[in-house]
N, C-alpha and C positions, 0 to 999 in steps of 0.2 A: 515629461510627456510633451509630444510635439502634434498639434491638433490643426486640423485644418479642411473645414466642410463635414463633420463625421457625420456618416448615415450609415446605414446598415448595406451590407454589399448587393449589388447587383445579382451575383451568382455566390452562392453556398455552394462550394462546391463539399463531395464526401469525403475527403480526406479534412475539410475544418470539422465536418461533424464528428468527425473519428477522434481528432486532437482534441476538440468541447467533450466527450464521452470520456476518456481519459482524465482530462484535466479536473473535471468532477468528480469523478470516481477516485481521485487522489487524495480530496479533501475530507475524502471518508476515513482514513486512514492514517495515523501521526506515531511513529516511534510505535509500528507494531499493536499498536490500540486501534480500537474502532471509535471514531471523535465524528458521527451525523451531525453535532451542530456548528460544524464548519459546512454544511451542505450549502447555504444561501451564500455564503460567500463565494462556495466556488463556483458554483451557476452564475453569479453578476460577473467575475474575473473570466471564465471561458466563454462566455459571450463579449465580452469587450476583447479581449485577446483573438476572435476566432471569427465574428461575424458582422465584424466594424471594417471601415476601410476609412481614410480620412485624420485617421489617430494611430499614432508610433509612441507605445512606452516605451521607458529606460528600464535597466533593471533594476535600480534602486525605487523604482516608481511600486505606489500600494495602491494597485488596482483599484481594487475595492471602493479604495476611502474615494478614491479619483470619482468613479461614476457615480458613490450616493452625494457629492461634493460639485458635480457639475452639472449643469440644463442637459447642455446637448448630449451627452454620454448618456444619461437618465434615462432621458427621453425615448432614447433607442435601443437599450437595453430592459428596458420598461415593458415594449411590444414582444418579446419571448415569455414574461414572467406574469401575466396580465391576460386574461381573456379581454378580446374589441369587439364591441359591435359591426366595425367595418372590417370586410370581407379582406381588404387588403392587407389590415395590420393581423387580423385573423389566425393566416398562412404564418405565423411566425411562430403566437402561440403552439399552435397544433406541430408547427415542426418541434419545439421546446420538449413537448408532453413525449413525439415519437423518441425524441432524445436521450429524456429522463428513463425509460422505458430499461433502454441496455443499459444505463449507468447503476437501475435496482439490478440488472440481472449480475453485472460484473460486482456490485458492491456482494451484493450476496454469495453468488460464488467467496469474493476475497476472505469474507466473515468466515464460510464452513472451513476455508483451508489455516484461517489463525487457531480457529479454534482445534482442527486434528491435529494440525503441526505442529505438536510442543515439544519443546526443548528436550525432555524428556524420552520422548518416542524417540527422538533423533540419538540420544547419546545410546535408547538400547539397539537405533540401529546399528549403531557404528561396533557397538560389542557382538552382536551376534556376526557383524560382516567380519571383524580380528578371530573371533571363535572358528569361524568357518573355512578363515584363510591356513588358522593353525593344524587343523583336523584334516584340511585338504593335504596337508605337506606329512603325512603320516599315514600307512594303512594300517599298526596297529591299532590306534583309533576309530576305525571303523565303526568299531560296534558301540561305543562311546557315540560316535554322531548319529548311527540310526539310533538310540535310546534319546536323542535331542530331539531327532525330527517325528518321534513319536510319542514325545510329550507336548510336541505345539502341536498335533492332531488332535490328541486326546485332551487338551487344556483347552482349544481353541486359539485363536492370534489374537490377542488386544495387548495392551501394554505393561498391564501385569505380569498377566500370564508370560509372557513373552519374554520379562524381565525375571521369573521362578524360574525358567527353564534356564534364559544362559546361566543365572547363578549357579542353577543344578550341575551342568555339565560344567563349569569353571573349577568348580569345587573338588570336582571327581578327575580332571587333567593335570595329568605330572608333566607337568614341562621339562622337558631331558636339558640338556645341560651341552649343545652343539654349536657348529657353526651356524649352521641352517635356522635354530632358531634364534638365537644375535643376529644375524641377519635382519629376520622378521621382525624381531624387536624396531632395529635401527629404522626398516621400513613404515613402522606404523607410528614411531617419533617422528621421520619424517613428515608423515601423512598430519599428524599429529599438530606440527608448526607451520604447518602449510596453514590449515585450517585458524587456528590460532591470528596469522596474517588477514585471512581473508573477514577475522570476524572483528580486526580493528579498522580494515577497509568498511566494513558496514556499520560498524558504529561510528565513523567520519563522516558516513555519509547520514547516516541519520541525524547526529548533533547539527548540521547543515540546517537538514530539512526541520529543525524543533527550531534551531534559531531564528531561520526566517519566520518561518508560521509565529511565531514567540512577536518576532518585530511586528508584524503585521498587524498582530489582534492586539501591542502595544499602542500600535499606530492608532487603530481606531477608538480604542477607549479612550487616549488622549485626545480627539478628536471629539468624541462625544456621540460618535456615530452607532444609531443605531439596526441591526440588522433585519432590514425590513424591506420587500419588494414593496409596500404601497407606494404610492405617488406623491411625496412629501417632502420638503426641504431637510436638510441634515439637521441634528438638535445637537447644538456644541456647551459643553460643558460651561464657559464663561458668559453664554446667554442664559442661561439658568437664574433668576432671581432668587 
């Protein structure tokens, strides 16, 4: 960290309140889980990141620890987290509160879609999407697929039902024995290890995002810090009598 005068910026402009709204609404969220009591840390870390001028972290730098660890950062990141009696440090709070405001709306949003989006639901998409590609490339089948599409009327759509039906019509499809369907096969292998690729890209990049969060909240317990906007000096583990 390279520090020099920090104070809180002249001009907020809306693109740092956009990157602050983001940057906390990230701290919601760890490996696909919902983790709210990383909340106070990412509110101290996107106001020092977003609404300081005067202060240049590194990447290896732990935010966090940095401003419950130092006056002048504190100090300034104090006035968003804090209602003031004066009308000037005031404007900061109140900008804090409109901030937090879209960070419940995006957290909540994020929460409804972990929760419909399950693994689950996705793999019966991916078979009713093979199911439908194979029935397309056949008209005898016909009547096979409308006895499909009128069993997810008459069962309704959720992920059961959804999952009764393609087994139904799976179960009742003689797959012939052609080019055309080797083809298809070979196409949904390929589709297949595409996917497979893209879900070791996401698990790279997650084990990323746990390690650092992992270092972080290492940092601070070894630090002794605890997580708290009051006004108070750090309490480190070797001051402990």
């Amino acid at each position: 960290m390279k520090k020099n005068n920090v104070k809180i910026k002249d001009n907020i402009t809306i693109v740092d309140e956009i990157s602050a709204i983001e940057n906390i609404a990230a701290y919601y969220f760890t490996d696909e889980e919902y983790t709210p009591y990383y909340a106070e840390m990412g509110k101290v870390t996107a106001i020092a990141q977003n609404f300081l001028s005067g202060v240049e972290f590194d990447t290896e730098d732990y935010i966090y620890e940095l401003v419950m660890t130092n006056e002048d950062l504190y100090k300034c990141v104090n006035k968003f987290l804090n209602p003031s009696v004066s009308k000037t440090d005031a404007q900061y709070f109140n900008r804090m509160e409109r901030i937090m405001k879209h960070v419940d709306d995006i957290v909540d949003f994020r929460k409804q879609k972990l929760i419909h989006n399950t693994d689950a639901f996705n793999v019966v998409g991916a078979m009713c999407t093979a199911v439908k590609d194979i029935l397309d490339n056949y008209v005898q089948n016909a009547e096979l697929a409308q006895g499909f599409i009128e069993d997810l009327k008459a069962s309704g759509i959720n992920e059961e039902t959804l999952t009764n039906a393609v087994r139904k019509a799976a179960d009742q499809f003689k797959m012939p024995e052609s080019d055309v369907i080797e083809g298809q096969r070979n196409r949904i292998a390929e589709q297949q290890e595409q996917l497979q690729k893209k879900e070791v890209e996401i698990q790279e990049l997650r084990k990323w995002k746990r390690d650092y969060m992992a270092r972080n909240v290492k940092a601070i317990k070894g630090a002794g810090v605890v997580i708290d906007s009051t006004p108070k000096k750090s309490v480190r583990k070797n001051d402990k009598k």
